[in-house]
N, C-alpha and C positions, 0 to 999 in steps of 0.2 A: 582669534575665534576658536582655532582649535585647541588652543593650548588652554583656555578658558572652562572647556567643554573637559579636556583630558581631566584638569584639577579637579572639577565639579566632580565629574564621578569616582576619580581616585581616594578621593576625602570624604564622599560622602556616599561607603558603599551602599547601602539603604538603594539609591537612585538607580544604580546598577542592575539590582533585583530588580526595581518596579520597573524599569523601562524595560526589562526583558517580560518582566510576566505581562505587560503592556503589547508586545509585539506578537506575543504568544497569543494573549487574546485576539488582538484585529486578525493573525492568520486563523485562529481556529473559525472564527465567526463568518470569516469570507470563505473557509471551504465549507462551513454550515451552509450557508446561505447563497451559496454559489450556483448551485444546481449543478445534476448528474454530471460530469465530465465525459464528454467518449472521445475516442481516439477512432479514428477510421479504421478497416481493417487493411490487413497486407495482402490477403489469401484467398478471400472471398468479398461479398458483398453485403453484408452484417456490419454492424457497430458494436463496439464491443466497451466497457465501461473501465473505468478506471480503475480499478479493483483486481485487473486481469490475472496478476499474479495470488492473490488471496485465491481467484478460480482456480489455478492451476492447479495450486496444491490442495485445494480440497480433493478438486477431481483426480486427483494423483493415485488418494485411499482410493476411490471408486475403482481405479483399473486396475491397482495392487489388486484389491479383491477378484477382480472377477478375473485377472491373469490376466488382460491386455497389456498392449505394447506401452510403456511409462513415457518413452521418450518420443513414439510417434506425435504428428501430428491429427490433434482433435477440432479442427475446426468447428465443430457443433458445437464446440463450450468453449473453446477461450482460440487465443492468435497465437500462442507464443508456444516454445517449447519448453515441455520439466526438464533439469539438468541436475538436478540431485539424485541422490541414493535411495531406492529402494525403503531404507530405515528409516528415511525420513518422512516419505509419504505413511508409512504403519505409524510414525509420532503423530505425523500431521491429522489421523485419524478421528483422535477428542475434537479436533477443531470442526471437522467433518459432518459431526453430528449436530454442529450449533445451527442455529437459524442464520440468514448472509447478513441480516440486520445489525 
């Protein structure tokens, strides 16, 4: 069976491609259609969304700007701590401005 299975796809790379963009589709369709994900918090008593790292570094620009601490904890906006550099939160900026959509 598997040796059956190996030939199939070795010979006929075409298959290879479709069963991948095949798998590709059923994951993107179940995280579409899945509904929000949250994760409990660690910290408090809030739920926080699967996304948390997209928060973080948005919120990153935010504290760059205004001078607060980067690496404290924020528990009003996300659970986790930033661990990058300073530069990266001024990059992460353009992102910053987008909508969370």
């Amino acid at each position: 069976m598997y040796r059956k299975l190996k030939d199939f796809f070795l010979k006929k790379q075409w298959s290879l491609l479709v069963a991948y963009a095949l798998v590709a589709l059923i994951a993107t369709l179940q995280e579409y259609h899945g509904g929000a994900k949250r994760f409990p918090a660690q910290k408090n008593d809030r739920d926080y969304t699967y996304y948390n790292n997209y928060v973080i570094f948005k919120q990153s620009f935010a504290h760059l700007r205004s001078g607060s601490d980067l690496y404290g904890y924020h528990l009003q906006e996300h659970w986790d701590l930033y661990k990058y550099s300073p530069t990266f939160a001024l990059f992460f900026g353009v992102f910053a401005w987008l909508p969370d959509s």
